[in-house]
C-alpha positions in Angstrom: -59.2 -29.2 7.8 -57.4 -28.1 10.8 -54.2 -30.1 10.3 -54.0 -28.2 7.1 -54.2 -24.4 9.2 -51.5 -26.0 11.2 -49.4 -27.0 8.3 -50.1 -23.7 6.3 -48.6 -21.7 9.3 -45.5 -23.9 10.1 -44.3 -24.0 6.6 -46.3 -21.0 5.2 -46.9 -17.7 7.6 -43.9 -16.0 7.1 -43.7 -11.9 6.7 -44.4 -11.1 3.6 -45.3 -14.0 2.0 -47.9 -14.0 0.0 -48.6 -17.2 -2.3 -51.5 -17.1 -4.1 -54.4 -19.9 -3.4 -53.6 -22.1 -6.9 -49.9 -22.5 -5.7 -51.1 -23.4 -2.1 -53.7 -25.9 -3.6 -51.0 -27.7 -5.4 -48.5 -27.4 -2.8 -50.8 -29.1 -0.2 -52.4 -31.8 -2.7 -48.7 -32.7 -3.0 -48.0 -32.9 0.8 -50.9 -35.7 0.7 -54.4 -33.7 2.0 -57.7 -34.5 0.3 -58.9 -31.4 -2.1 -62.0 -30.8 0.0 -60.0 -30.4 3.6 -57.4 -28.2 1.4 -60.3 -26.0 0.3 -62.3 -26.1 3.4 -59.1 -24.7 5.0 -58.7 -21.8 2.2 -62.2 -21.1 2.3 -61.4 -20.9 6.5 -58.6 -18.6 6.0 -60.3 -16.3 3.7 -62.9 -16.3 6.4 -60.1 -14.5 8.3 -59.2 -11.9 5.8 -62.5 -10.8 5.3 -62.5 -10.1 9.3 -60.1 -7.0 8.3 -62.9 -5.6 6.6 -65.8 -5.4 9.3 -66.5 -2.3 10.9 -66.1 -2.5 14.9 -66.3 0.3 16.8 -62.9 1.7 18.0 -63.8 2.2 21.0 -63.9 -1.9 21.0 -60.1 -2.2 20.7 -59.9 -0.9 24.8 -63.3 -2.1 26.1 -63.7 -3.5 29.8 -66.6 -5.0 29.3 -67.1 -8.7 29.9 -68.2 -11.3 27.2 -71.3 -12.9 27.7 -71.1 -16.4 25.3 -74.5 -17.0 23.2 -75.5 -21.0 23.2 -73.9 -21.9 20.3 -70.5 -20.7 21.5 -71.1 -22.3 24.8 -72.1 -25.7 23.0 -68.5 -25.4 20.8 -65.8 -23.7 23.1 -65.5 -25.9 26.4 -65.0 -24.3 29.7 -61.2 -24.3 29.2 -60.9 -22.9 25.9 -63.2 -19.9 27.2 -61.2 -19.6 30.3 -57.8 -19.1 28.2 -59.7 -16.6 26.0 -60.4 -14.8 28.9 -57.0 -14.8 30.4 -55.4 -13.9 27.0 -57.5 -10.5 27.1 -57.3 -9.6 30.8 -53.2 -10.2 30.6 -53.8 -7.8 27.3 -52.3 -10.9 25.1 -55.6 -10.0 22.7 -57.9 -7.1 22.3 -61.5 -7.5 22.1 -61.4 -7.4 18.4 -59.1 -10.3 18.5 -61.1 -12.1 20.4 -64.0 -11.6 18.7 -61.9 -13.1 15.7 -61.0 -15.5 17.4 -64.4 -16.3 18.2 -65.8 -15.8 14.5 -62.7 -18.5 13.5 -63.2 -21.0 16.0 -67.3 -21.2 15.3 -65.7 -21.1 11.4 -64.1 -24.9 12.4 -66.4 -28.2 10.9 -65.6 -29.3 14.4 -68.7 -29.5 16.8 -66.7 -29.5 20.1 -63.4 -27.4 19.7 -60.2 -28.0 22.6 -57.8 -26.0 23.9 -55.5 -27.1 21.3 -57.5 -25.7 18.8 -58.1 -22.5 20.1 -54.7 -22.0 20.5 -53.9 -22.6 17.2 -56.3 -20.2 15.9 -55.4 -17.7 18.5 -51.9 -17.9 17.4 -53.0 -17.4 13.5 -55.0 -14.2 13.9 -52.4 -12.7 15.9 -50.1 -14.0 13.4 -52.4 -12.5 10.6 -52.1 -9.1 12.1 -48.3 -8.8 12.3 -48.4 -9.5 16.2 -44.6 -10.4 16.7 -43.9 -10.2 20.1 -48.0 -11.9 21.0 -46.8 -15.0 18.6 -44.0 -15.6 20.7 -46.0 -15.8 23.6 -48.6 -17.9 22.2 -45.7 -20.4 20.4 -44.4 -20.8 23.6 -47.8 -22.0 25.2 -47.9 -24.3 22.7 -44.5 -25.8 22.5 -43.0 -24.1 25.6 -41.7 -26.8 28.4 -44.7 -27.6 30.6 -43.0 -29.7 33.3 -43.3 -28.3 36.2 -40.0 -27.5 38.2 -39.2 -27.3 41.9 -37.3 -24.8 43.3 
């Protein structure tokens, strides 16, 4: 299910765009993914949508507060990918709410144990979802930015 997010945003998250879910069904059953990962991904990404529609509180949008995992989040997101969710919202790369999105997507996943990888992605798609320009390009250059280190 998760290559298909990843191939529905390189080929299908543009501005504007809005194909409905019959043409993306056929579209992906003809780029060669099974009909149960292509509607586990849907379902996944209506998941997402609905997120629009919850109420938080405001207030949540500039809270300070510091996010205390449950178990089940601590048994899915390692160390690291909770460490980079972190440092998104202290360098104010993601709000709370977005995290908390975030969060609700990554817990969404089949996956038992979700990487780094992973939660980049989906990082990268909910900012996406929301029209965050300028945070996408951040986050597409963690993924696919140059990480060799260089001496100066």
């Amino acid at each position: 299910m998760f290559d298909i997010l990843v191939y529905l945003f390189e080929n299908y998250f543009e501005p504007n765009l809005h194909l409905d879910q019959g043409t993306l069904e056929k579209e992906l059953s003809a780029a060669g993914f099974e009909s149960t990962e292509i509607n586990l991904a849907l379902d996944w990404l209506n998941g997402l949508d609905k997120l629009t529609h919850v109420p938080y509180p405001e207030s949540l949008v500039d809270s300070k507060s510091i996010r205390i995992f449950s178990d089940i989040e601590l048994e899915r997101i390692d160390a690291e990918s909770r460490g980079f969710l972190t440092f998104l919202e202290v360098a104010n790369i993601i709000n709370p709410i977005q995290r908390e999105w975030s969060i609700d997507r990554i817990l969404a996943l089949n996956d038992k144990e979700v990487d780094i990888e992973q939660v980049k992605w989906i990082v990268l798609i909910v900012l996406w979802s929301q029209g965050q320009a300028e945070d996408y390009m951040f986050m597409e250059d963690l993924l696919f930015g140059d990480n060799t280190q260089q001496m100066h």
